[in-house]
matplotlib code that plots the C-alpha trace (Angstrom):
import matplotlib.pyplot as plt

x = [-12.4, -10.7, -7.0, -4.5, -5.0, -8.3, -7.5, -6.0, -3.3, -2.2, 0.8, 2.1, 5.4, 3.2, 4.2, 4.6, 1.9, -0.9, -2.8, -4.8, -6.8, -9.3, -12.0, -13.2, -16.2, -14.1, -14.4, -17.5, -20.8, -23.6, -25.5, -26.4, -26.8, -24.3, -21.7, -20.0, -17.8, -21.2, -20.0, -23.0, -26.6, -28.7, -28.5, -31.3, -29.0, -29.5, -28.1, -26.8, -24.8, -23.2, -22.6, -20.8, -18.8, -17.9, -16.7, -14.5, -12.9, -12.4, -10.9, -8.9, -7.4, -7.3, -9.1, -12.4, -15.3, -16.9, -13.8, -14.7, -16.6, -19.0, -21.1, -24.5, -23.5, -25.8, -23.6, -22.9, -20.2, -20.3, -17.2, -17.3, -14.4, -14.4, -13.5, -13.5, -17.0, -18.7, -17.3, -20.4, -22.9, -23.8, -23.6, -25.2, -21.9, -19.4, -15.9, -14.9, -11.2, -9.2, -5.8, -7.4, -5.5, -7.0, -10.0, -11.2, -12.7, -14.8, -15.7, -18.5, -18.6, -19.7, -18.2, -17.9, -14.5, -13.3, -10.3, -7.6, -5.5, -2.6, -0.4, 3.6, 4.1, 1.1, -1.1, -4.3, -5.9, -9.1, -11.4, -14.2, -16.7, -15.6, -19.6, -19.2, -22.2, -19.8, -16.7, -18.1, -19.5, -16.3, -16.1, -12.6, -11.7, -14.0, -12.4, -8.5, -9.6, -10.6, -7.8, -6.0, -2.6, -1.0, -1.7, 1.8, 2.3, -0.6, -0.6, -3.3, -4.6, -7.4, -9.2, -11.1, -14.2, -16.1, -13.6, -13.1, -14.3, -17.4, -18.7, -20.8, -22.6, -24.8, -23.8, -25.2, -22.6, -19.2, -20.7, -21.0, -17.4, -16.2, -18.1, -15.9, -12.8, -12.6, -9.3, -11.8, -13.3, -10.1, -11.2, -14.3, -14.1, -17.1, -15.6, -17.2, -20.6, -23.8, -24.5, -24.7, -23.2, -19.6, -17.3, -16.0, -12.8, -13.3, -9.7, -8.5, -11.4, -10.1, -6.8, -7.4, -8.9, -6.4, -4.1, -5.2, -5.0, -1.8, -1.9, 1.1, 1.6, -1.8, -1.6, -4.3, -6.5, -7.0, -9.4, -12.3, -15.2, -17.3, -15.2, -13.7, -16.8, -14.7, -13.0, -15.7, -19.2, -20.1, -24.1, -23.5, -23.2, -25.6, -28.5, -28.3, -25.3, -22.9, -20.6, -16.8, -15.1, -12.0, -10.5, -7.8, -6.0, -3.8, -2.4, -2.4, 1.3, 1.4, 2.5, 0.8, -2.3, -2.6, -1.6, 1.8, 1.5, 2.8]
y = [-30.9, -27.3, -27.8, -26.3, -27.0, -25.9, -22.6, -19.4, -17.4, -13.9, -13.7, -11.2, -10.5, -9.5, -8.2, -11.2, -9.8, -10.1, -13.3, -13.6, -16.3, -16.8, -20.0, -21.9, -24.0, -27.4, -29.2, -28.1, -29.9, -28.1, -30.3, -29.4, -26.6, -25.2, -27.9, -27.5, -24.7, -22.4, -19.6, -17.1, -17.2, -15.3, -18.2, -20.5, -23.4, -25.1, -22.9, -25.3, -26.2, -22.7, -22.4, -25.6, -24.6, -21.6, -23.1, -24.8, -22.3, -20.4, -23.7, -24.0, -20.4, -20.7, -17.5, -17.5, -17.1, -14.6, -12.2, -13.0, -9.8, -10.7, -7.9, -7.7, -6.9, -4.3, -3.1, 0.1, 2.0, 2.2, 1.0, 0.0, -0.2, -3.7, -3.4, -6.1, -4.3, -4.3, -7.5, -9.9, -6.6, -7.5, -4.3, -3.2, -2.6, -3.6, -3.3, -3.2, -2.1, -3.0, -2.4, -5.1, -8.1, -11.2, -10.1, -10.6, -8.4, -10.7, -10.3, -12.8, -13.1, -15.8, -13.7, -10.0, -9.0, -9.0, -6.9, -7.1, -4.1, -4.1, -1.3, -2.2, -2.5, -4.7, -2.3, -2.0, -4.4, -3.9, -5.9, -4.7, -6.0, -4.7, -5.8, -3.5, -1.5, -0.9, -0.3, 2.3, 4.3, 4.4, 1.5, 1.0, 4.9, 4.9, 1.8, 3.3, 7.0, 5.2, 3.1, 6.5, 5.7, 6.9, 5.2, 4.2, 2.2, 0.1, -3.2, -4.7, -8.4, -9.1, -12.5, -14.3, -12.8, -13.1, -12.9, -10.6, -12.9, -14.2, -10.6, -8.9, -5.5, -3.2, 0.1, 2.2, 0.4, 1.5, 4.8, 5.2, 4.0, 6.7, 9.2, 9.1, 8.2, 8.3, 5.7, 3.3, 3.0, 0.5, -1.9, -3.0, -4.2, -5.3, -8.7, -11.8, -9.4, -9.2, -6.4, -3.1, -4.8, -4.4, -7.1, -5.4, -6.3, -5.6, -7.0, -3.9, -1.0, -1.9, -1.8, 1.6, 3.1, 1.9, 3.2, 6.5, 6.9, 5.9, 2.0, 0.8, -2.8, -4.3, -8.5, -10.9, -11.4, -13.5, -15.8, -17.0, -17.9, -18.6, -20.5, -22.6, -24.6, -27.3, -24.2, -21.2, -20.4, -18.5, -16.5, -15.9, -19.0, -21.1, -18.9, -20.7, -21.2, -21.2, -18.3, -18.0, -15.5, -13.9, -12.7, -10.9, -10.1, -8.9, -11.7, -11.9, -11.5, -15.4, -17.4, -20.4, -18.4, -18.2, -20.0, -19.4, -17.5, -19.7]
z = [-0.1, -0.7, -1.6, -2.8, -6.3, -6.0, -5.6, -7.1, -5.6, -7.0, -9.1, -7.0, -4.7, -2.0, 1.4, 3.7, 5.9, 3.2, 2.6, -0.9, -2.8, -5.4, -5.1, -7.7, -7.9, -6.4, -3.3, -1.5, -0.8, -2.9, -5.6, -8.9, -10.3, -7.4, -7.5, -5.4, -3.7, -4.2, -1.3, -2.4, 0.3, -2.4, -5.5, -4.2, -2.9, 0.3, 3.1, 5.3, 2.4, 1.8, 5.6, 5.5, 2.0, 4.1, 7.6, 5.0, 3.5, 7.0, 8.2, 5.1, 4.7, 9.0, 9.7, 12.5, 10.1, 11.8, 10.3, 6.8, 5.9, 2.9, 1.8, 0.4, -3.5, -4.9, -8.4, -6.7, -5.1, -1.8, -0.1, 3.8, 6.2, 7.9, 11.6, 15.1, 15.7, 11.9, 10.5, 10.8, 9.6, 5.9, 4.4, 1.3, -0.6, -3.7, -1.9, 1.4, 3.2, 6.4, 8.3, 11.1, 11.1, 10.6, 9.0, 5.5, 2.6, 0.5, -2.9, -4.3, -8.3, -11.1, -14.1, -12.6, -11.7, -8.3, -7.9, -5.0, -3.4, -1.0, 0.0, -0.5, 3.2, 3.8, 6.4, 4.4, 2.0, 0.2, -2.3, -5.3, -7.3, -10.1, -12.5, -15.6, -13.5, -10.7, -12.5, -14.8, -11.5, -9.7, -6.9, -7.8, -7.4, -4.5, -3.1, -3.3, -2.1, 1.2, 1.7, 1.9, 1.1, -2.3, -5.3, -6.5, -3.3, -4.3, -6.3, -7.3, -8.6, -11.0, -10.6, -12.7, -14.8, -18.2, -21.0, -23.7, -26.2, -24.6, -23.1, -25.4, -24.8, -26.2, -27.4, -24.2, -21.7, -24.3, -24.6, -20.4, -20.3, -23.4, -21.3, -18.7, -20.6, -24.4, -24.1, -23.1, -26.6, -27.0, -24.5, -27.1, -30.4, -32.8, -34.4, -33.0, -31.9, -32.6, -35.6, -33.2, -30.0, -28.7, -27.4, -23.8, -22.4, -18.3, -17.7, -19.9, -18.2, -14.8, -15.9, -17.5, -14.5, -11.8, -14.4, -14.5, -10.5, -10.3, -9.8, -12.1, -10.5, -12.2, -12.5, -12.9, -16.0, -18.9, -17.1, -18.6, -16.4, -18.8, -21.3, -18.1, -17.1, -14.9, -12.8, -12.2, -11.9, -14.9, -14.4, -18.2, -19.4, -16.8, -15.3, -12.3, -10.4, -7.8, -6.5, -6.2, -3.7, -3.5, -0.5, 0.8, 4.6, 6.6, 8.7, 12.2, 14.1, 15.3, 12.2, 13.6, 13.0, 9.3, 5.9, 4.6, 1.3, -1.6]

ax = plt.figure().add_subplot(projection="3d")
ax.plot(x, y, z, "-o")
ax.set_aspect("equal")
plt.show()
């Protein structure tokens, strides 16, 4: 059963209007090696099961489940506006936007980093997968250049990814992030990697790049998914697994319509 304390919320003041949370891999009904909140179609669990983790989480949050708007993740960056008409289209996309009330953009990870935006005021919301792949392209300047609003009224959350001390690289993905920014060279370090392979910190290249467009009010990080093997899915660490979402909303005007935000 999805709880409360199964889940994240953002450590944000948001705007009353915006609804956020993180899952983690408690109180759903997939077996082994999915146990048991698995939210992602594409893993190889049963899908009657991820249907039913889903209806759960719809019922849970209180939001129809055809206004969830997952996405078909491709580590791109192409970002999609969600709409009343496009919502139950499965794009082939890596962050999605809305200013529709009472629908959802949903991110699906299991140790990429999904990232969460909100204007101050609350009228536009928008999520990313944030995989090193897509973060070094640009979803996450793609994703706030469609939401169209200036950067410094943004705020954004990170949720929970592969740690800096578990995420190893080789040389060719630090030298795609220096090639874009040379500050990034501070976000890997070589102690605790492989002779020739880096240690990447993605909490500190996504703060880097909202950063650098303006996006000041950055919280979220210092989550491990693969260290915390009772909380999250973790690809890394199991081959094989489950997926956790994050989403984020704009409630809809009735208050008997949605979740209060803790």
């Amino acid at each position: 059963m999805i709880t409360e304390g199964t889940l994240l919320n953002p450590g944000w003041s948001g705007p009353g209007r915006v609804q956020a949370i993180s899952t983690t891999r408690a109180g759903g009904v997939s077996g082994s090696p999915w146990n048991s909140l698995n939210l992602g179609g594409h893993v190889g669990d049963n899908p009657e099961h991820v249907q039913e983790n889903r209806r759960r989480l719809a019922e849970f949050i209180r939001l129809d489940s055809a206004r969830i708007g997952w996405l078909n993740q491709v580590h791109g960056t192409k970002v999609v506006e969600l709409t009343p008409d496009n919502v139950q289209q499965i794009a082939n996309a890596d962050a999605s936007y809305t200013r529709h009330p009472g629908i959802a953009c949903a991110i699906l990870t299991a140790d990429c980093l999904p990232v969460i935006l909100s204007d101050y005021k609350g009228t536009v919301v928008g999520a990313a997968h944030a995989g090193w792949r897509s973060l070094c392209g640009g979803v996450i300047e793609n994703l706030v250049s469609a939401m169209a609003v200036a950067p410094e009224t943004l705020q954004a959350w990170l949720g929970p990814a592969i740690g800096p001390d578990r995420f190893e690289v080789g040389p060719e993905v630090r030298d795609a992030f220096l090639r874009h920014d040379p500050e990034a060279a501070r976000a890997f370090r070589t102690d605790g990697a492989r002779s020739g392979h880096f240690m990447a910190d993605i909490y500190a290249l996504a703060t880097l790049r909202l950063n650098n467009l303006g996006v000041s009010a950055v919280t979220g990080g210092g989550l491990c998914t693969v260290q915390d093997q009772d909380r999250f899915f973790s690809y890394r660490r199991d081959g094989q697994t489950g997926r956790m979402a994050t989403l984020i909303w704009r409630a809809l005007p009735d208050p008997g319509l949605h979740r209060s935000q803790n």
